[in-house]
Structure formats: C-alpha cells, structure tokens
PyMOL Python script that loads the backbone (N, CA, C, O; Angstrom):
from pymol import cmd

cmd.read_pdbstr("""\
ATOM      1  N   UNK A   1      -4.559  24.679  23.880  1.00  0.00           N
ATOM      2  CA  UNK A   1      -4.653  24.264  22.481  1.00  0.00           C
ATOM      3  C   UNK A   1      -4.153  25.422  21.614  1.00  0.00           C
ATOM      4  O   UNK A   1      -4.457  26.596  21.823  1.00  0.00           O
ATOM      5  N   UNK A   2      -3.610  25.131  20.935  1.00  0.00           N
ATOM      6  CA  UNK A   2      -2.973  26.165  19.873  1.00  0.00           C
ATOM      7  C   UNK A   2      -3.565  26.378  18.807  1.00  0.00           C
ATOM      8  O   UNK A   2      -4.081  25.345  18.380  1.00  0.00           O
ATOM      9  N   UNK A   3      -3.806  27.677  17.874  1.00  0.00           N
ATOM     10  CA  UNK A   3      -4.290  27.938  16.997  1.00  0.00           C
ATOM     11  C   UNK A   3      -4.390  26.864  15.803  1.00  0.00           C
ATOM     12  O   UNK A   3      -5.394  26.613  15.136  1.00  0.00           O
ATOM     13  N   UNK A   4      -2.661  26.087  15.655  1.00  0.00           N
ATOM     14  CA  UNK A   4      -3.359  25.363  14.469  1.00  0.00           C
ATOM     15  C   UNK A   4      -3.917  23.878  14.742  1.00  0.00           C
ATOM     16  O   UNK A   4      -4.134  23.220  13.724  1.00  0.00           O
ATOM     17  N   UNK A   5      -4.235  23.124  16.260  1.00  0.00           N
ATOM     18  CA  UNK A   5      -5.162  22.439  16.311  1.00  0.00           C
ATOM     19  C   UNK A   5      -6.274  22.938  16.065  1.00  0.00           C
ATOM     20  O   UNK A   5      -6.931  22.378  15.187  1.00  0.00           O
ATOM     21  N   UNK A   6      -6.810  24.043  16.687  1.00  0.00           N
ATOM     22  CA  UNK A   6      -8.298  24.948  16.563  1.00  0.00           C
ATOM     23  C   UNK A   6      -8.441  24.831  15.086  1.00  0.00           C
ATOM     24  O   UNK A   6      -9.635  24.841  14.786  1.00  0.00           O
ATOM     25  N   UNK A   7      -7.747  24.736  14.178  1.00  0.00           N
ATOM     26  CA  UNK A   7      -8.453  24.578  12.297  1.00  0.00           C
ATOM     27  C   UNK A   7      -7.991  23.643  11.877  1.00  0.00           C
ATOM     28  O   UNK A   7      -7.988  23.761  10.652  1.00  0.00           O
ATOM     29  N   UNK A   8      -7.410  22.370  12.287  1.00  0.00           N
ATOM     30  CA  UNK A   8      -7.324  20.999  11.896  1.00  0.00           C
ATOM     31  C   UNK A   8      -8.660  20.283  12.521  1.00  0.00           C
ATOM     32  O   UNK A   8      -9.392  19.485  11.935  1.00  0.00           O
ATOM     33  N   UNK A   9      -8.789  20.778  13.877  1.00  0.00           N
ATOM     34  CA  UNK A   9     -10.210  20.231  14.109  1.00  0.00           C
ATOM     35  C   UNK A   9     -11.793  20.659  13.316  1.00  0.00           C
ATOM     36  O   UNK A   9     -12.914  20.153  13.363  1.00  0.00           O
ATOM     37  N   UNK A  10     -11.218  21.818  12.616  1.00  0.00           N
ATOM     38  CA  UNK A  10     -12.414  22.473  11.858  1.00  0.00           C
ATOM     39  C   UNK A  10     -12.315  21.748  10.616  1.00  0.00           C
ATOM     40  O   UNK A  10     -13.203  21.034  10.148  1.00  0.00           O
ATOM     41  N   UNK A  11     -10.998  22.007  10.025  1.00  0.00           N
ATOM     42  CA  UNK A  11     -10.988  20.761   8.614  1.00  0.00           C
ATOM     43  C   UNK A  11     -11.852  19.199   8.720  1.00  0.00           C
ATOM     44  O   UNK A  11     -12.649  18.647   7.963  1.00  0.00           O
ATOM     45  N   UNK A  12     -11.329  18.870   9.884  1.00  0.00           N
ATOM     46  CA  UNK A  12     -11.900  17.702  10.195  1.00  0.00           C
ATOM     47  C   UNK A  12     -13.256  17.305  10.018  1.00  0.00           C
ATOM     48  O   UNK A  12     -13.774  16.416   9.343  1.00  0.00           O
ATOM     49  N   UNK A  13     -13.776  18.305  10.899  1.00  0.00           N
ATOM     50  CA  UNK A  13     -15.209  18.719  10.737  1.00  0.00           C
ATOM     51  C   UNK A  13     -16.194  18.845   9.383  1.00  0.00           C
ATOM     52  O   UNK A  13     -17.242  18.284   9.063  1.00  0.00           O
ATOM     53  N   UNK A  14     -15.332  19.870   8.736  1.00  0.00           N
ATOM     54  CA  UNK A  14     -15.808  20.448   7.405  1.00  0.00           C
ATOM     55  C   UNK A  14     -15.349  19.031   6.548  1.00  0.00           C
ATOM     56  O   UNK A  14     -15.853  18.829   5.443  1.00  0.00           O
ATOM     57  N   UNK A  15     -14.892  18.583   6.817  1.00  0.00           N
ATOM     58  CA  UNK A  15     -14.694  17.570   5.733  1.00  0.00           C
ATOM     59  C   UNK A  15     -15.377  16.110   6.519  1.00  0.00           C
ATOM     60  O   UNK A  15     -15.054  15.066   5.952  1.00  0.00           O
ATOM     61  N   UNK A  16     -15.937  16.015   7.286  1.00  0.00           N
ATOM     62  CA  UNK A  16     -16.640  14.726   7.667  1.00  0.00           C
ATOM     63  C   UNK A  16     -18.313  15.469   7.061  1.00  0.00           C
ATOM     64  O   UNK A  16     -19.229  14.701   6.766  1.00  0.00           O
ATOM     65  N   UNK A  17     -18.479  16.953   6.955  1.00  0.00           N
ATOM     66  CA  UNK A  17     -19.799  17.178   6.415  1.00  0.00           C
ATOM     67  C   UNK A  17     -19.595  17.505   5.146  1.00  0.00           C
ATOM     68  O   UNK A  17     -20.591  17.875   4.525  1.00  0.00           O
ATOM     69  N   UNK A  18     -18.693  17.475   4.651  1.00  0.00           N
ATOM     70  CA  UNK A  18     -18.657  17.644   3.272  1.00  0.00           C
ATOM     71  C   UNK A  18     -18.526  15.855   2.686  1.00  0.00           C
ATOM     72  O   UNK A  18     -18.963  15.591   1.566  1.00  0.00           O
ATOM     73  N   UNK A  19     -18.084  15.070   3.299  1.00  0.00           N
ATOM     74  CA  UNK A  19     -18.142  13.828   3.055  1.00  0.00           C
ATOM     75  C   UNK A  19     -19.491  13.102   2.435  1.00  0.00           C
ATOM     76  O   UNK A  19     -19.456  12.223   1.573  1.00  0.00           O
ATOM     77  N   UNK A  20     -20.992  13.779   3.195  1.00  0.00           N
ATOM     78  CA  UNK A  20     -22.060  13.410   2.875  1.00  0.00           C
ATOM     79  C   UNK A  20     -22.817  13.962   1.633  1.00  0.00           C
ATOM     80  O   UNK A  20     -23.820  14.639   1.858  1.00  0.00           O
ATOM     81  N   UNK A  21     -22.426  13.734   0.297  1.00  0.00           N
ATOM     82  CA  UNK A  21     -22.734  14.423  -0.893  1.00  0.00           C
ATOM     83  C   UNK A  21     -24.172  14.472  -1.163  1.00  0.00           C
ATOM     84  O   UNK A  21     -24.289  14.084  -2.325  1.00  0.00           O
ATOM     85  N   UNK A  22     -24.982  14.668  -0.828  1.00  0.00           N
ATOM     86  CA  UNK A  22     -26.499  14.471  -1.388  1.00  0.00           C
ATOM     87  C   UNK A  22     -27.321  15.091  -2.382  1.00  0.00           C
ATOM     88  O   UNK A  22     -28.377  14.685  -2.867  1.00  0.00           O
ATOM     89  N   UNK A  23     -26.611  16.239  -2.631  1.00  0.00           N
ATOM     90  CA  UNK A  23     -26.730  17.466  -3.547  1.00  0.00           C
ATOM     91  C   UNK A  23     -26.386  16.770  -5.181  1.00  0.00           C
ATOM     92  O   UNK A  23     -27.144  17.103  -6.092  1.00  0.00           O
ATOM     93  N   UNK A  24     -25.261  15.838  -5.471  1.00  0.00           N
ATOM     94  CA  UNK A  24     -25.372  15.531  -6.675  1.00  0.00           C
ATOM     95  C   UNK A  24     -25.558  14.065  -6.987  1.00  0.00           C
ATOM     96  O   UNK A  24     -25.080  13.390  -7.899  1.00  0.00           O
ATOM     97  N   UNK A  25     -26.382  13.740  -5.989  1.00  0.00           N
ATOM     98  CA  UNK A  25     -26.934  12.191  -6.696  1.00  0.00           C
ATOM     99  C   UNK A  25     -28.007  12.253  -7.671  1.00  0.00           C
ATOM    100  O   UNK A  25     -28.161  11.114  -8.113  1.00  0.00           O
ATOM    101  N   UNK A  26     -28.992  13.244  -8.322  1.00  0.00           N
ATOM    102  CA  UNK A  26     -29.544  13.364  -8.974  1.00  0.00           C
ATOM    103  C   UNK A  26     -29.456  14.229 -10.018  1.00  0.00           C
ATOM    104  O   UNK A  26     -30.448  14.848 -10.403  1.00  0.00           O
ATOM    105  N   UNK A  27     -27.990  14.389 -10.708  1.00  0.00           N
ATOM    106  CA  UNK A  27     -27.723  15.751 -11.168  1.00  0.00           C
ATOM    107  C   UNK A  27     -26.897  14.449 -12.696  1.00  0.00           C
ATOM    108  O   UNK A  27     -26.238  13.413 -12.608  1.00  0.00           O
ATOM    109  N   UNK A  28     -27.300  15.083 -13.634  1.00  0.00           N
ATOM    110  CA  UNK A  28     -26.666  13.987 -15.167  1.00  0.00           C
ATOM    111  C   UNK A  28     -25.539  14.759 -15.542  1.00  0.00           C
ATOM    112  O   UNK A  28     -25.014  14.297 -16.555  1.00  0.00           O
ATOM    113  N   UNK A  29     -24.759  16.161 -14.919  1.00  0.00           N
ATOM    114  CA  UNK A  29     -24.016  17.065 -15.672  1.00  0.00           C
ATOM    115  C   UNK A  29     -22.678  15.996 -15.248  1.00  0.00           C
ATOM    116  O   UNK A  29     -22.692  15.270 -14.254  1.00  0.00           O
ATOM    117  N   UNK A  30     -21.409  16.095 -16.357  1.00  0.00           N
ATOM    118  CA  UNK A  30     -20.559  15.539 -16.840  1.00  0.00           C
ATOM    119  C   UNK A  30     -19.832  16.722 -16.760  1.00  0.00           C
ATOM    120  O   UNK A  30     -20.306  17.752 -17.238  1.00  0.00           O
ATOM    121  N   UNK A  31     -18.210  16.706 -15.953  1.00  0.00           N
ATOM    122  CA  UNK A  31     -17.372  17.485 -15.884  1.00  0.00           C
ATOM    123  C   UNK A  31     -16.523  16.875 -16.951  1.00  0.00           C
ATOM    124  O   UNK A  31     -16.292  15.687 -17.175  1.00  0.00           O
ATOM    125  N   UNK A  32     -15.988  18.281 -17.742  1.00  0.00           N
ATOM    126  CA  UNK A  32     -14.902  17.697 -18.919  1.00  0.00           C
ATOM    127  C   UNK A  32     -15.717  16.675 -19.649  1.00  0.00           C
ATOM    128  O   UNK A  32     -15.072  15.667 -19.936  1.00  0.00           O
ATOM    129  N   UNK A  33     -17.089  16.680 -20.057  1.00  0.00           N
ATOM    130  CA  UNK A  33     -17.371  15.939 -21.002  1.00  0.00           C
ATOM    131  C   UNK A  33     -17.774  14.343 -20.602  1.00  0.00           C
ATOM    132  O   UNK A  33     -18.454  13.629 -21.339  1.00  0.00           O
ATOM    133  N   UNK A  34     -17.140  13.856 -19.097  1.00  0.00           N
ATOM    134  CA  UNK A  34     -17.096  12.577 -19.592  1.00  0.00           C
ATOM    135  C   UNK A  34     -16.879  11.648 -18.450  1.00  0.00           C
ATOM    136  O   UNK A  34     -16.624  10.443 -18.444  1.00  0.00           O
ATOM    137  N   UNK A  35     -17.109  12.846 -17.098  1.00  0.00           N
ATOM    138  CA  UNK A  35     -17.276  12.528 -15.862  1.00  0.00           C
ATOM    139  C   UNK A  35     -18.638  12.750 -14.935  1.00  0.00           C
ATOM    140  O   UNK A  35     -19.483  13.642 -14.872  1.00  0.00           O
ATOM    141  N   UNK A  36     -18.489  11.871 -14.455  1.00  0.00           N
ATOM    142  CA  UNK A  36     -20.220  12.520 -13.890  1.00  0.00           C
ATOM    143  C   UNK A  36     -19.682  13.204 -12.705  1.00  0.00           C
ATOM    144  O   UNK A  36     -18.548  13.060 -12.247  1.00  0.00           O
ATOM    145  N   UNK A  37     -20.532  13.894 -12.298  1.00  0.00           N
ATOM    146  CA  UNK A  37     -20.674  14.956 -11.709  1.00  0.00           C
ATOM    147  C   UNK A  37     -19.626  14.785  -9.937  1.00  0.00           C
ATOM    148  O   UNK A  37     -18.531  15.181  -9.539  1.00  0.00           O
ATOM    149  N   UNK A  38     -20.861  13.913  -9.312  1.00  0.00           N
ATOM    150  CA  UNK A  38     -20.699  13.458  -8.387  1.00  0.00           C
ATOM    151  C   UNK A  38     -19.374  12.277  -8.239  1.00  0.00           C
ATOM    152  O   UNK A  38     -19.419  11.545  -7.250  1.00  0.00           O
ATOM    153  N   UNK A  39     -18.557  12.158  -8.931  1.00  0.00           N
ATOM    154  CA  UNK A  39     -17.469  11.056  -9.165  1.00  0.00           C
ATOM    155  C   UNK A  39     -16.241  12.344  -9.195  1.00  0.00           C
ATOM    156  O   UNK A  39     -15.255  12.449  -8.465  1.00  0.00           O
ATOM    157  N   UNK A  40     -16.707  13.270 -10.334  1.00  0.00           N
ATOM    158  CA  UNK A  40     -15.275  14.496  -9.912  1.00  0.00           C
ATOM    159  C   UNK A  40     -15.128  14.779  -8.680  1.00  0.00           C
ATOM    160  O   UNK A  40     -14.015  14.813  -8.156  1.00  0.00           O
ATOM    161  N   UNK A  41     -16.462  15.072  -7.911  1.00  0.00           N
ATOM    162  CA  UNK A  41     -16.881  15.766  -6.549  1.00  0.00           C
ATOM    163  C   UNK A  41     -15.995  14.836  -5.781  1.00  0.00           C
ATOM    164  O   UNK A  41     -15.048  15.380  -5.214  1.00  0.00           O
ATOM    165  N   UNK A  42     -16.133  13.392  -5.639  1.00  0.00           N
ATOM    166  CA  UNK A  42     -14.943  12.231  -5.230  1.00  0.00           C
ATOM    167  C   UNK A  42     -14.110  12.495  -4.815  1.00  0.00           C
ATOM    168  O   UNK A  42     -13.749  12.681  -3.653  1.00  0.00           O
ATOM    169  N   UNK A  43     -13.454  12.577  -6.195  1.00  0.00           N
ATOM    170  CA  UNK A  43     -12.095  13.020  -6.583  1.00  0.00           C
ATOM    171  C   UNK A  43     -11.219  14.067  -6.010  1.00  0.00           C
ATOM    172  O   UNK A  43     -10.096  13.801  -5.581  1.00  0.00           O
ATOM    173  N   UNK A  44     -11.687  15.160  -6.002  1.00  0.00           N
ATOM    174  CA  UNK A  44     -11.914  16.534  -5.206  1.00  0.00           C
ATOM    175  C   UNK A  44     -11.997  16.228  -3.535  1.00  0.00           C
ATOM    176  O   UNK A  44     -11.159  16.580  -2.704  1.00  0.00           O
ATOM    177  N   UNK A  45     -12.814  15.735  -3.371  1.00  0.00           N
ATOM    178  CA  UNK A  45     -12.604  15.092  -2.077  1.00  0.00           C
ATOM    179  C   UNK A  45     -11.776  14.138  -1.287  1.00  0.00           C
ATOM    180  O   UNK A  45     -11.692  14.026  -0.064  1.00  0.00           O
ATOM    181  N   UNK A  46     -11.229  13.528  -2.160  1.00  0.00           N
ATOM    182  CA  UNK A  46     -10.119  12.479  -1.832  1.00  0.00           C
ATOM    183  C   UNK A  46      -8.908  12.924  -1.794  1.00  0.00           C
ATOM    184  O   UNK A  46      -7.932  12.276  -1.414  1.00  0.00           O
ATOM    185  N   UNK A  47      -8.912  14.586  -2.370  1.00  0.00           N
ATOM    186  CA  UNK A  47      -6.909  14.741  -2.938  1.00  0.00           C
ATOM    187  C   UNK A  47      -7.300  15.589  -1.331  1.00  0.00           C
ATOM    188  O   UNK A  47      -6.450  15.457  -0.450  1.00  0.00           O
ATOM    189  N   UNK A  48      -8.399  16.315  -1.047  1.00  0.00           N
ATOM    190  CA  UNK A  48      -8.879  17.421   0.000  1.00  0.00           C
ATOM    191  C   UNK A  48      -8.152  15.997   1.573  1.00  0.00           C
ATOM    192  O   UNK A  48      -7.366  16.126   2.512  1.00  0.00           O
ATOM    193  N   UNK A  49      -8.882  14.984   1.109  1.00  0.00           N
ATOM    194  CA  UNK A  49      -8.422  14.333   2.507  1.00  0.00           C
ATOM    195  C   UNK A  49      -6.879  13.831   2.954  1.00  0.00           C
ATOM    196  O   UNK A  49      -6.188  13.733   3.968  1.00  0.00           O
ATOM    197  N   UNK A  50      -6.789  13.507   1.087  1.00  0.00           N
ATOM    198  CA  UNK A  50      -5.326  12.906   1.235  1.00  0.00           C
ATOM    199  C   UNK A  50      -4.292  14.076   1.722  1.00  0.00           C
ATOM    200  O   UNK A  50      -3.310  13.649   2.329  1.00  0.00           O
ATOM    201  N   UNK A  51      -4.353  15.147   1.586  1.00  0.00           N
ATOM    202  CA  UNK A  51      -3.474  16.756   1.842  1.00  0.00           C
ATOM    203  C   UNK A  51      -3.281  17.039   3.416  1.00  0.00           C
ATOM    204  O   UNK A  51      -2.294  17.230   4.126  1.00  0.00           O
ATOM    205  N   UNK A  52      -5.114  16.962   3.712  1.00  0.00           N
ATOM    206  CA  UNK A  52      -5.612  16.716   5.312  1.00  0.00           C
ATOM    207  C   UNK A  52      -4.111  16.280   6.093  1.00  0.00           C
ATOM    208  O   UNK A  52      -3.181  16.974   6.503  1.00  0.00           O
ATOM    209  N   UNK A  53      -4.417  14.396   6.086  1.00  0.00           N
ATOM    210  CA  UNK A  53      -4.219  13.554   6.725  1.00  0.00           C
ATOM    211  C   UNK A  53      -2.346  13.384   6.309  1.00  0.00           C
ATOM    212  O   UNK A  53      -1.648  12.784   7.127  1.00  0.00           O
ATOM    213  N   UNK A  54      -1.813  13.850   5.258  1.00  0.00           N
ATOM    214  CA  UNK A  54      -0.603  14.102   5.120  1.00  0.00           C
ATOM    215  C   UNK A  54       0.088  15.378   6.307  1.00  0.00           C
ATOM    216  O   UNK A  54       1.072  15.162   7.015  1.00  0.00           O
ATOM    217  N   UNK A  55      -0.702  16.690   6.286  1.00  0.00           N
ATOM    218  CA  UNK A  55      -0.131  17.427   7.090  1.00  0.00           C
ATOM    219  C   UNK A  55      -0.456  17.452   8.877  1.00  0.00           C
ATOM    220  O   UNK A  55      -0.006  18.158   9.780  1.00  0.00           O
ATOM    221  N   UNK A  56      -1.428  16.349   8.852  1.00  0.00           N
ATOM    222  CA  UNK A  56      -1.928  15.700  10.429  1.00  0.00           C
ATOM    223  C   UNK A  56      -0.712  15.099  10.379  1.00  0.00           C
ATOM    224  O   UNK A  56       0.095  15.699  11.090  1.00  0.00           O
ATOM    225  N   UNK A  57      -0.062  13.745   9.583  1.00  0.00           N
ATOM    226  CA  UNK A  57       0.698  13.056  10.000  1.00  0.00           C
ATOM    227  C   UNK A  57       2.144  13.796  10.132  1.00  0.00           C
ATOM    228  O   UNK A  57       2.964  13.696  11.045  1.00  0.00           O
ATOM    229  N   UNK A  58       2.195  14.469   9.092  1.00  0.00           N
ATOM    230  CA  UNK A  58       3.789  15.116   9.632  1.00  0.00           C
ATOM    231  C   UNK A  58       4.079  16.520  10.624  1.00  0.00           C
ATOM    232  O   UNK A  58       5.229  16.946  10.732  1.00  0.00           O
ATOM    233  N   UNK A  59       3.210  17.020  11.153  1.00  0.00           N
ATOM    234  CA  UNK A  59       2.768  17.926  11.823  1.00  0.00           C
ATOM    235  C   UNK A  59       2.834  16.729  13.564  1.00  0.00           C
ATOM    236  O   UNK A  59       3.449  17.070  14.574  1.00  0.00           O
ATOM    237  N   UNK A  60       2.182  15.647  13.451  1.00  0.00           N
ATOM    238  CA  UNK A  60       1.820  15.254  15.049  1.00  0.00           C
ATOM    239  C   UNK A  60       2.367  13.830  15.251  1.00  0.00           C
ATOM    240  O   UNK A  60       2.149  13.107  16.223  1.00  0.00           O
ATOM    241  N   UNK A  61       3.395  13.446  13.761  1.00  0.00           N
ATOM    242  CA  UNK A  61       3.491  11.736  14.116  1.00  0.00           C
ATOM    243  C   UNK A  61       4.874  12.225  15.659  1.00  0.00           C
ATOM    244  O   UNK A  61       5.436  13.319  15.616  1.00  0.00           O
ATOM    245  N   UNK A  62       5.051  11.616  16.359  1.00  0.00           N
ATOM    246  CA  UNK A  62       5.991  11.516  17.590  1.00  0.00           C
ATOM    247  C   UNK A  62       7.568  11.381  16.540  1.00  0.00           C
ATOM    248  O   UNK A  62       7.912  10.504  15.748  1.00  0.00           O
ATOM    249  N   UNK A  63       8.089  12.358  16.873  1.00  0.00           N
ATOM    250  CA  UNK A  63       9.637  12.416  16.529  1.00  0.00           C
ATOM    251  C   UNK A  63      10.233  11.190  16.317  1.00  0.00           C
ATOM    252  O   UNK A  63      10.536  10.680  15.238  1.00  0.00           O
ATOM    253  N   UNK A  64      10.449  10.537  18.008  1.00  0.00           N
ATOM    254  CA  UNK A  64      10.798   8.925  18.093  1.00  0.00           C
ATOM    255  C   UNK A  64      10.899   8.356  17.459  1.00  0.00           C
ATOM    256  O   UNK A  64      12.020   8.163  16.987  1.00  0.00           O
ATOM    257  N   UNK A  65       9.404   7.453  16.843  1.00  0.00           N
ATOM    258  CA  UNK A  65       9.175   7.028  15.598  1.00  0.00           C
ATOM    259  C   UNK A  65       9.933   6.888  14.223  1.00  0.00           C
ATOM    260  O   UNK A  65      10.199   6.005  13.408  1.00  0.00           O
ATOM    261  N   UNK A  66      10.083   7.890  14.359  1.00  0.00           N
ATOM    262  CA  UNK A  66      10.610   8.456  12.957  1.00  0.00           C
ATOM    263  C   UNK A  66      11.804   8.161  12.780  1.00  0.00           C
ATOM    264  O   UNK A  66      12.239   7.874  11.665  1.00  0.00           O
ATOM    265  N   UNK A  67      12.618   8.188  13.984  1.00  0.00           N
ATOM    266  CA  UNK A  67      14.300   7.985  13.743  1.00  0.00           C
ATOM    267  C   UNK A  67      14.473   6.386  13.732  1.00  0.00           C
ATOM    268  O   UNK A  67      13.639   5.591  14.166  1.00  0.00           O
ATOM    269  N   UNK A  68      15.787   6.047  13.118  1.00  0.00           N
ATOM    270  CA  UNK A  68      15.852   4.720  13.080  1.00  0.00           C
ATOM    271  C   UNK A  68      17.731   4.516  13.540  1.00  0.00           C
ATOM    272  O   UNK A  68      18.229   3.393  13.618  1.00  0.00           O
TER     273      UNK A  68
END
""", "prot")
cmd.dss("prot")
cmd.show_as("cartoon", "prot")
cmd.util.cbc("prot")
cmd.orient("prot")
C-alpha cells in the first residue's frame, strides 16, 4: 500500500466521524448572521466530501474507462 492510500483511508475515516455532528444540535449561534450553526457545519462538510470523492475518483477511476 502506498503512502497516499494510507491518508485517503484516514480522510475516509475522519470524515465518516466527522459526519456524526452532535456537538451543534443544541447550539442557536447563526454564522454570518443568518445561518444556523449546524447547517454551515453541512455545508463545510459537503464541499470537504465533494473534494474527497473528486480526488478518489480521478486518482483510482481505471484508465480504460475513460478513453472512448
């Protein structure tokens, strides 16, 4: 296994436990005024996965594939 599976599997990781937010379901603070808290946290989390699963796919999709 090569070094950069060894920290895609850690991303993976860190982000299936960062997935479980429990820390701001009881929290009223509003980012920028006008977001709740836990909805930025989302947000933040979604661009974190979408980045993820972009450099999984072009990093390991099969060459093959790809050509047409």
């Amino acid at each position: 296994m090569n070094p950069f599976n060894k920290w895609i599997w850690l991303a993976l990781v860190v982000l299936l436990l960062l997935h479980h937010d429990f820390w701001f379901w009881d929290s009223s603070y509003l980012v920028g005024g006008f977001m709740p808290i836990g909805l930025a946290y989302h947000v933040a989390y979604s661009i974190a996965v979408t980045i993820t699963w972009v450099v999984l796919t072009s990093k390991f999709w099969p060459a093959d594939l790809s050509q047409e």
